[in-house]
N, C-alpha and C positions, 0 to 999 in steps of 0.2 A: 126892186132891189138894184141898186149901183152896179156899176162894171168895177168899182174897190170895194165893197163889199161880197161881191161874187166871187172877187179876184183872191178878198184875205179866207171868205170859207173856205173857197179851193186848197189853196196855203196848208188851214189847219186840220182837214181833211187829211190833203197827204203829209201832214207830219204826222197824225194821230196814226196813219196807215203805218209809217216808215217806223214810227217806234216799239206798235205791236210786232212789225216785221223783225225787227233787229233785238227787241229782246226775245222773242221766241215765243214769248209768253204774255197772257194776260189773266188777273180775276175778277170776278163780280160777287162780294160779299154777300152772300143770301142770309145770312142768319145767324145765330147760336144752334148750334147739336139739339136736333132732338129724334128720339128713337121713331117717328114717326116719318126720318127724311126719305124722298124717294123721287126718283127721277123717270122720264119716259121720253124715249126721242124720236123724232118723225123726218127720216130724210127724204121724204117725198119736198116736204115745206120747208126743210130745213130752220126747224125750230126744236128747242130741249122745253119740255117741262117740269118746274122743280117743284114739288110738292113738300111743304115745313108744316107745323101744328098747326098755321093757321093760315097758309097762306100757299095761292099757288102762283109761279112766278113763271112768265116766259120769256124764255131767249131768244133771239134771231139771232143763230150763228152764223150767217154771212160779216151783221158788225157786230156782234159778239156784244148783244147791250139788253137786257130786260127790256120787252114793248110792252109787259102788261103784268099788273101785280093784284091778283083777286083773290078778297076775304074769305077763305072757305072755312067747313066746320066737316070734319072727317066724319062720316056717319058712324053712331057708335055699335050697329051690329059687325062692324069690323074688329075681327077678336084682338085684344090688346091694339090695336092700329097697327096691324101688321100687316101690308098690304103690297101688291106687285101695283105699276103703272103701267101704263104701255099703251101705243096708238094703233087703231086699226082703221083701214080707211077712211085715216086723217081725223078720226074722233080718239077722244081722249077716254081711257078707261080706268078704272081700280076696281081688283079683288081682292079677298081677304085670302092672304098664305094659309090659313086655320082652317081654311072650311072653304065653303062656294058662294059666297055673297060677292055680286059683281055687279059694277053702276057705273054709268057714262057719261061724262061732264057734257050739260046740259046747259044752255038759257044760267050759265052762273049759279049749278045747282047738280049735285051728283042723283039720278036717277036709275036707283033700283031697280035690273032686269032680272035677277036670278028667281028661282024659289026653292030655294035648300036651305042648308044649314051648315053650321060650323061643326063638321065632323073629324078635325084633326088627325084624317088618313094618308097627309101627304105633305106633312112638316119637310122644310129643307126642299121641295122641289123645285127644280128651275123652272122659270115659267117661257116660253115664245112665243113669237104669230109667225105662221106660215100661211099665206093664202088666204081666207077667209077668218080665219080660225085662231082662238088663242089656245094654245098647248101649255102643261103641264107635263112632265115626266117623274116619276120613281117616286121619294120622298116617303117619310115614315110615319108610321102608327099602330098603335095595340102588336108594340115585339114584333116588326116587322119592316123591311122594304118593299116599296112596291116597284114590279118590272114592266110598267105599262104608262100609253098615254093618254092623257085625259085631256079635254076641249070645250067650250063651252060653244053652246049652241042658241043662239039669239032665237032660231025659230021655234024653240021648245023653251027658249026660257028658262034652261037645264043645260047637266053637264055630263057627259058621255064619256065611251071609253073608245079607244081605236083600238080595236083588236086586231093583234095580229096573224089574221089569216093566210096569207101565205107561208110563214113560217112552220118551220117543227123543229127547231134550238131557238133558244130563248135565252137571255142573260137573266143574270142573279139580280134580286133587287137593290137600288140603290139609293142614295141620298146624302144628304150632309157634304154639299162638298160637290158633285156631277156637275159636269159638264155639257152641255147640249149644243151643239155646232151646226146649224142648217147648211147646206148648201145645196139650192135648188131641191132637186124634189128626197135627196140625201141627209139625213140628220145623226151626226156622229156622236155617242152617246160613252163619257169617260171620266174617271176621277171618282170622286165620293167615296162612300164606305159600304161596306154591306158587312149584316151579320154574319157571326161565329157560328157554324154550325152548329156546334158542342153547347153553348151559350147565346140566345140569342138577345138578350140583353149586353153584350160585348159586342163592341164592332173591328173591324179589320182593312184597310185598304182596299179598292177595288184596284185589281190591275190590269183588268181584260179592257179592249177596249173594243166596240160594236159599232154599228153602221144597221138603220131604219132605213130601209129602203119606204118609203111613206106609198110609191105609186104601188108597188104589188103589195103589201103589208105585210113584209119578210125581212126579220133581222140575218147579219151576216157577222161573224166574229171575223174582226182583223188580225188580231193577233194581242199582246202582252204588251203595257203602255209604258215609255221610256220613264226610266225610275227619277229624272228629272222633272217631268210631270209632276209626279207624285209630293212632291215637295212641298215648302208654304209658300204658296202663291197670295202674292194679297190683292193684285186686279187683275183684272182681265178685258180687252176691246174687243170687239169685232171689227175686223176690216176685208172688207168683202170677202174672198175666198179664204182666208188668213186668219185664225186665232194669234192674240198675241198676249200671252199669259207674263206676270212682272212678278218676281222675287224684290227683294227689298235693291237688290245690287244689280239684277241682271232680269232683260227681256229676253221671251222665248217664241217666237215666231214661226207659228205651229201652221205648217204646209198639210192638212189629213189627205188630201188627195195624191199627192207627190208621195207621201209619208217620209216629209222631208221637214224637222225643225233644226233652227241656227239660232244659236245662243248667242247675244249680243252684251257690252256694256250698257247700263245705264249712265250719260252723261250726270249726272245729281238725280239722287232718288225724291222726286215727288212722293208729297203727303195722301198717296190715295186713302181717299174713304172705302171702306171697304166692310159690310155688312157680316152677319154669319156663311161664312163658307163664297166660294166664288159666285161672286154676281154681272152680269154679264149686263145690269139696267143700270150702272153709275157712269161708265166711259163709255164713251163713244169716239169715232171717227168720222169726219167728215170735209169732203176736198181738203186733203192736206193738214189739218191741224187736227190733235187728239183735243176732246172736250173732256177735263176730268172734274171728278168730285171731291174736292181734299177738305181735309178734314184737320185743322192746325189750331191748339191752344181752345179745342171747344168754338170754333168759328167755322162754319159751313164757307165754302169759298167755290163759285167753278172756274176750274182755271183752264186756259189757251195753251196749246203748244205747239209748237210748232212740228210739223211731221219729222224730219231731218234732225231737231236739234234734242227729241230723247235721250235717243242711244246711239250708240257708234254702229256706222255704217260698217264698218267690219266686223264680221261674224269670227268670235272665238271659238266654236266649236259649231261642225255641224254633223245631225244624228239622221237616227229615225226617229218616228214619233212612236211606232208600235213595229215590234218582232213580227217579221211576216214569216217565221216558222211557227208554226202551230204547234203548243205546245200538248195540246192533244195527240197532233201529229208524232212529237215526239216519243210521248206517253205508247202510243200503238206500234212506232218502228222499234222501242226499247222493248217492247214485250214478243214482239216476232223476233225478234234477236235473241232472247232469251228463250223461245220454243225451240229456234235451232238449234241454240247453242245443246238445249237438253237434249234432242234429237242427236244430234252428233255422237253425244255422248253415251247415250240409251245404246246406240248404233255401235260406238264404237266396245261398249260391255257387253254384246249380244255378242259380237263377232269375237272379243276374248272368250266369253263361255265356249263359242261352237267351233274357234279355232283348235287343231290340233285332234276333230271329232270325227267319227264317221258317220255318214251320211249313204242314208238307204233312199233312192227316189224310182222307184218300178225296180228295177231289175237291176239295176246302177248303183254298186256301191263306190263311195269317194270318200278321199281322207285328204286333205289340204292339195297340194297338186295330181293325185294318183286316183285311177279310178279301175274298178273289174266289175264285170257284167257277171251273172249268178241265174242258174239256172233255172224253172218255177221251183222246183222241189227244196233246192238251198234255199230262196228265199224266203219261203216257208218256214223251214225248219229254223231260220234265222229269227225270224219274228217269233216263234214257239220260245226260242228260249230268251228273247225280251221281255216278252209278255207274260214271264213266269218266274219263281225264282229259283227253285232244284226244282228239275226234271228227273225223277226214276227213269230205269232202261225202259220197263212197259209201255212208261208218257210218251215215251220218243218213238219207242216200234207200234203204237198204237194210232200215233198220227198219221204213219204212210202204209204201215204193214198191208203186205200182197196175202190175201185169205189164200190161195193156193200155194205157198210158199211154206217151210217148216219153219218155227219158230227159230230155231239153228242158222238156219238159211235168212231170216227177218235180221237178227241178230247182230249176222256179218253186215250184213250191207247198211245197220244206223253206225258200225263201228266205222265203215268206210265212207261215210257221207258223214260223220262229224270231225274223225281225222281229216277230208279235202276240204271242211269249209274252215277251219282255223290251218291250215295251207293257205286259203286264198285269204284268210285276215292278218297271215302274219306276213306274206307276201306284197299286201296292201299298206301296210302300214309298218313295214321291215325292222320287225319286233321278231325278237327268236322266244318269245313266249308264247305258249298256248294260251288265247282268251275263251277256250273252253273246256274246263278241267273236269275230271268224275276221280270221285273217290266211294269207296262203300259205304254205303247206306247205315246210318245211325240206329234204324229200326232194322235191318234186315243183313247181316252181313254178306247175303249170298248176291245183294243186290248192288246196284252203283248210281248213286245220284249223280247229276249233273247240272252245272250253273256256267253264264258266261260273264266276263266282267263287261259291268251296264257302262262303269267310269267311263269308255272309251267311246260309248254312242253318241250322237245327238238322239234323243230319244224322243224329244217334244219336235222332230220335224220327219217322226217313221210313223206311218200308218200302220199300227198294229194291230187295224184287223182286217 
């Protein structure tokens, strides 16, 4: 080759360079739509994979150009051709979303490692690779979400559950919709739907949002996910530490570790393609420019962006991504609240009943600030007529009466020891009433019964026996 023809590639190199640069953007026509489109990206090699009916095409996004376009034929144990991509240790794979059939692009030929079957228990699950391993999370089946993660295992040829054993809370199940965010040995798990208790055919928002610790296998609830989340998101990238979820107007640059998201402008809203529910296998990131998948007039397209020339580098609003009050937490400080509050109250109708009462404790009577000590024999006879309702004279000279004493003699002294003890209660409680009255007996006119009024006790805090 010339030193002028060295000199005009160079040329058309850097102008091909300066015009990607300067529009922002570029695409590469892959096709016409079809419900079989799927993509899988490998930034170890920096190449996408775009998988159409019949054909698998690769990119090298360094020049952003198809190096290779091979005739494939989707194996038809794949239910309806619904199927995840994805690279693991720089090979190429597809599963079936319906079931467990999963095959590795081979020698220009997808080979068969699984041996299950298409058991439609985890419709809607988002699929990952962490570390060795392809994951699976939540996803529906038979009137249900599941709250677990599943993996396929190349040395069993099968596919497992990761249980998680360190836990003891567990999040609701979910699907349609979830989010799954690795970072490092961390996988943040938000969005989708989960059943209606009442109806499990009804679904309802998920709004909690959770954190898999993968190294101990213990979930951790963050807290309640910002109601902007919740929204209709139509794509979603990965960029390294960073979720960046796109509304039709506006990007949301989801910080989970900071639990810091900033809502930006979209500079022109791009035609993402965008699958049932957020899929996290159509955009990608890589040095600097987004690789998206649009989707325009029925034409598959992947288009270039430039990092910078999305959205506006100024953030209109910035949140949190999830309430780091616990609304449990709240749930439990509103119900201690409310025990005081009764308590108080219990507290404060206890002490209206017993306010304005008297109070017998050993030998110590009390009425609000006033207190007289009582002799055993008063005290006694005090409790006698608590504990009773009319006392005849007999009741009373029969409780202390001296057998060496005349009945005349007995007589006098219950008359002088009922007269000083309503002395010391009216004394106590500077009442010029007697609270121990005797009139004659109903049955016996020759006799006198007697009663005291109870009104004026606390009664339920005297030992009456």
């Amino acid at each position: 080759m010339t030193n002028l023809n060295k000199s005009i590639l160079f040329l058309f190199s850097l102008l091909q360079l300066c015009i990607i640069s300067a529009k922002g953007h570029e695409g590469i026509v892959l096709g016409s739509f079809t419900t079989t489109f799927q993509t899988a990206f490998n930034a170890e090699q920096g190449v996408e994979a775009i998988f159409t009916q019949d054909t698998l095409k690769i990119i090298d996004l360094a020049s952003f150009r198809v190096i290779s376009a091979t005739p494939i034929q989707i194996p038809s144990e794949i239910y309806l051709l619904n199927f995840d991509a994805y690279y693991l240790k720089n090979k190429l794979y597809i599963s079936s979303r319906k079931g467990g059939q999963t095959y590795r692009w081979e020698n220009n030929s997808f080979q068969r490692l699984d041996e299950s079957f298409t058991h439609k228990m985890q419709i809607g699950a988002p699929g990952f690779t962490s570390g060795d391993y392809y994951y699976r999370y939540g996803g529906y089946g038979f009137w249900g979400f599941r709250n677990f993660f599943t993996f396929f295992d190349e040395a069993s040829n099968g596919w497992d559950i990761l249980a998680a054993e360190g836990s003891t809370k567990f999040p609701a199940g979910t699907g349609g919709g979830t989010y799954v965010k690795t970072i490092g040995d961390d996988w943040y798990v938000f969005g989708g739907e989960v059943t209606k208790p009442t109806n499990p055919k009804e679904f309802e928002p998920n709004k909690n949002l959770w954190v898999f610790h993968s190294k101990t296998k213990r979930w951790e609830l963050l807290g309640l996910t910002n109601s902007s989340l919740l929204q209709k998101i139509v794509a979603s990238i990965s960029v390294e530490n960073k979720l960046l979820l796109f509304s039709r107007n506006y990007c949301y640059v989801v910080d989970l570790q900071k639990n810091l998201v900033t809502t930006h402008k979209l500079k022109s809203s791009p035609n993402f393609y965008c699958a049932e529910g957020p899929d996290l296998n159509f955009h990608y990131y890589y040095k600097g420019y987004y690789y998206l998948s649009s989707l325009n007039n029925a034409t598959l397209r992947a288009q270039l962006i430039k990092e910078k020339t999305l959205y506006d580098e100024q953030a209109i609003e910035t949140s949190q991504v999830y309430s780091t009050s616990n609304l449990y937490l709240y749930l439990l400080i509103l119900l201690m609240f409310g025990v005081v509050i009764l308590v108080i109250l219990g507290n404060r109708k206890s002490v209206r009943k017993t306010k304005n009462k008297i109070h017998l404790e050993g030998n110590l009577l009390s009425y609000n600030s006033h207190s007289v000590d009582l002799d055993d024999d008063y005290v006694g006879l005090l409790k006698l007529f608590l504990s009773n309702g009319e006392l005849s004279t007999h009741d009373i000279i029969d409780y202390f009466k001296n057998e060496h004493l005349h009945y005349t003699q007995n007589l006098r002294i219950m008359h002088q020891m009922v007269d000083e003890l309503n002395l010391r209660l009216k004394l106590l409680t500077a009442r010029k009433i007697d609270l121990i009255t005797g009139e004659k007996s109903t049955f016996d006119k020759r006799l006198k019964s007697y009663q005291i009024d109870k009104n004026y006790f606390s009664l339920k805090d005297i030992d009456l026996n």
